[in-house]
C-alpha positions as CSV (number, residue, x, y, z in Angstrom):
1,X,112.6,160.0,15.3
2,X,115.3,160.8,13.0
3,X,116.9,158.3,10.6
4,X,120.7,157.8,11.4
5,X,121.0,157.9,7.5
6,X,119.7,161.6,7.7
7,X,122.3,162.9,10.7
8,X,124.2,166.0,10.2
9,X,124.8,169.2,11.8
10,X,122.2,170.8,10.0
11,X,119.6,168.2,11.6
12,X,121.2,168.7,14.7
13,X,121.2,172.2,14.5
14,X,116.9,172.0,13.6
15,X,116.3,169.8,16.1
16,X,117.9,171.7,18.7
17,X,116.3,175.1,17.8
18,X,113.0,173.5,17.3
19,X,113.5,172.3,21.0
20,X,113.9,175.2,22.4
21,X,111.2,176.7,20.8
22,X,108.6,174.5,21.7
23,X,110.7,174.5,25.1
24,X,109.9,178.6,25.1
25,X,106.0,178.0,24.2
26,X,105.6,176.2,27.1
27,X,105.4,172.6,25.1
28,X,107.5,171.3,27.2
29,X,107.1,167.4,26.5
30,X,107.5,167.8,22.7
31,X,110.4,169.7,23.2
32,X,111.4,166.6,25.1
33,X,110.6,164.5,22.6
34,X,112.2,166.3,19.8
35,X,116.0,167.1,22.3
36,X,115.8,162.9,22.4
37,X,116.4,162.5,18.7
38,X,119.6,164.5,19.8
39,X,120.2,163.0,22.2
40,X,120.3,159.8,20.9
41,X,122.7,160.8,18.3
42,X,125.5,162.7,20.4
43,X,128.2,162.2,22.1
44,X,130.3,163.2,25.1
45,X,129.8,166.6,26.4
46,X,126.8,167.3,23.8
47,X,125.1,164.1,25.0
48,X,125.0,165.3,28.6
49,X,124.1,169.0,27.6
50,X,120.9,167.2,25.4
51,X,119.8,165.0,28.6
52,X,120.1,167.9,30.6
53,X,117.8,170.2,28.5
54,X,115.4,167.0,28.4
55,X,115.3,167.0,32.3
56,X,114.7,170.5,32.3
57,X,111.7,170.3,30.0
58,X,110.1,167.0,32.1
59,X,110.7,169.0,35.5
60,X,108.3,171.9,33.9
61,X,105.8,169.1,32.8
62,X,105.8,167.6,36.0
63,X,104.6,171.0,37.2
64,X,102.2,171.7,34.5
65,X,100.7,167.7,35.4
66,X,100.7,168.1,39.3
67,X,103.6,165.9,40.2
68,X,105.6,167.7,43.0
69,X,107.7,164.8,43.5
70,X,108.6,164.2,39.9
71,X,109.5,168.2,40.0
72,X,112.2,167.6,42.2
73,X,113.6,165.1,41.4
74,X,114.3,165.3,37.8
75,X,115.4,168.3,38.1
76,X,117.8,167.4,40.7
77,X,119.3,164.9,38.2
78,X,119.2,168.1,35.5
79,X,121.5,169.8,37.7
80,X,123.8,167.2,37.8
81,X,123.8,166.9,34.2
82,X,125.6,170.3,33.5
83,X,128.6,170.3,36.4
84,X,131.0,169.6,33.6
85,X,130.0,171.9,30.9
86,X,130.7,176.1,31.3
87,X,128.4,178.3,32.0
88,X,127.0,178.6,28.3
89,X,126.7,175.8,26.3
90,X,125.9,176.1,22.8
91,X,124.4,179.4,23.6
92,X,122.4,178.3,26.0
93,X,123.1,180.3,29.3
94,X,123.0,177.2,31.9
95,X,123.6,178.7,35.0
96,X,120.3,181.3,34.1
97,X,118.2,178.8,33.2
98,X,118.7,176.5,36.0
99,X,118.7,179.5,38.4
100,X,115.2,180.9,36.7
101,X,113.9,177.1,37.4
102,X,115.1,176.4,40.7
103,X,113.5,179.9,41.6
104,X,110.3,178.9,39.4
105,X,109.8,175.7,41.4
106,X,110.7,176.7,44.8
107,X,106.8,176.8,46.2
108,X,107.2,172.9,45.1
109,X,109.9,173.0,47.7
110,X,107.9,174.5,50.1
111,X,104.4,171.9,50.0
112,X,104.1,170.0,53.1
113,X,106.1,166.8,53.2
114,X,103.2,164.7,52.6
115,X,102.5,166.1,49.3
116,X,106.3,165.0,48.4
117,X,105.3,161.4,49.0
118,X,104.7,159.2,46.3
119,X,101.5,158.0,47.9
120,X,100.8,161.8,47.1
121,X,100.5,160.7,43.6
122,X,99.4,163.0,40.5
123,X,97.5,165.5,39.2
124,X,97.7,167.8,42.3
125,X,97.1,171.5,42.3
126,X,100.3,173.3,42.7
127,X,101.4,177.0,43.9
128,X,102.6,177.7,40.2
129,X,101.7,180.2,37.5
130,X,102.8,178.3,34.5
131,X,102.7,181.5,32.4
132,X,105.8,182.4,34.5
133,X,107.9,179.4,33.1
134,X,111.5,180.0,32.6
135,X,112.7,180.5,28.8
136,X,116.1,179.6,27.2
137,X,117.4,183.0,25.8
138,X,120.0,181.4,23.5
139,X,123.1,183.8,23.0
140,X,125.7,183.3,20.2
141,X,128.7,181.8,21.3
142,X,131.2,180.7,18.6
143,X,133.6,179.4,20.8
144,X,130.8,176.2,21.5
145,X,129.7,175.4,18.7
């Protein structure tokens, strides 16, 4: 966690990058962890940009730990996270990346109903390559920043 005392856009700008770099290695929960420190910190539009990338990141662990349920539903409340905010965000191309996951979790879609249930529980084995994992491309966009 980072100190209020230490806040500036400099830590922000770290923290971010670090995110999506562990985001991009497929460490999906750390990057979690780290876009929280963000989070925390920021306001308005930026806040809902940071708890959208940190939905994104738990829908992919919820894949990687077998949690069908959990995959659909966070990132169901991603979604709804970004319908303010343009297309690219801080140079993060939202529309891709929630296109590349929505197509990256679509055999979650397609499990029978029962595996959906939460009596389905955890830790199940599901129709996904996790090598194949979207990746934020970030592309420089003055105009957000």
């Amino acid at each position: 966690m980072t100190d209020n005392d230490d806040w500036s856009p400099e830590t922000e700008a770290r923290l971010f990058h670090e995110g999506v770099e562990l985001f991009n290695e497929g460490e999906w929960f750390d990057a979690h962890e780290v876009w929280e420190d963000v989070w925390n910190m920021a306001s308005g539009p930026k806040k809902l940009f940071y708890q959208g990338l940190i939905q994104c990141a738990v829908t992919l662990e919820h894949v990687r730990r077998g949690n069908p349920r959990g995959v659909l539903t966070v990132f169901d409340s991603a979604k709804s996270k970004f319908t303010t905010l343009p297309a690219t965000y801080m140079g993060v191309r939202i529309t891709e990346l929630l296109s590349a996951i929505d197509r990256f979790i679509d055999p979650v879609r397609k499990l029978p109903r029962e595996m959906l249930l939460p009596s389905a529980g955890r830790g199940l084995e599901l129709p996904i390559d996790l090598a194949a994992a979207p990746k934020i491309e970030l592309k420089e966009d003055k105009e957000e920043r």
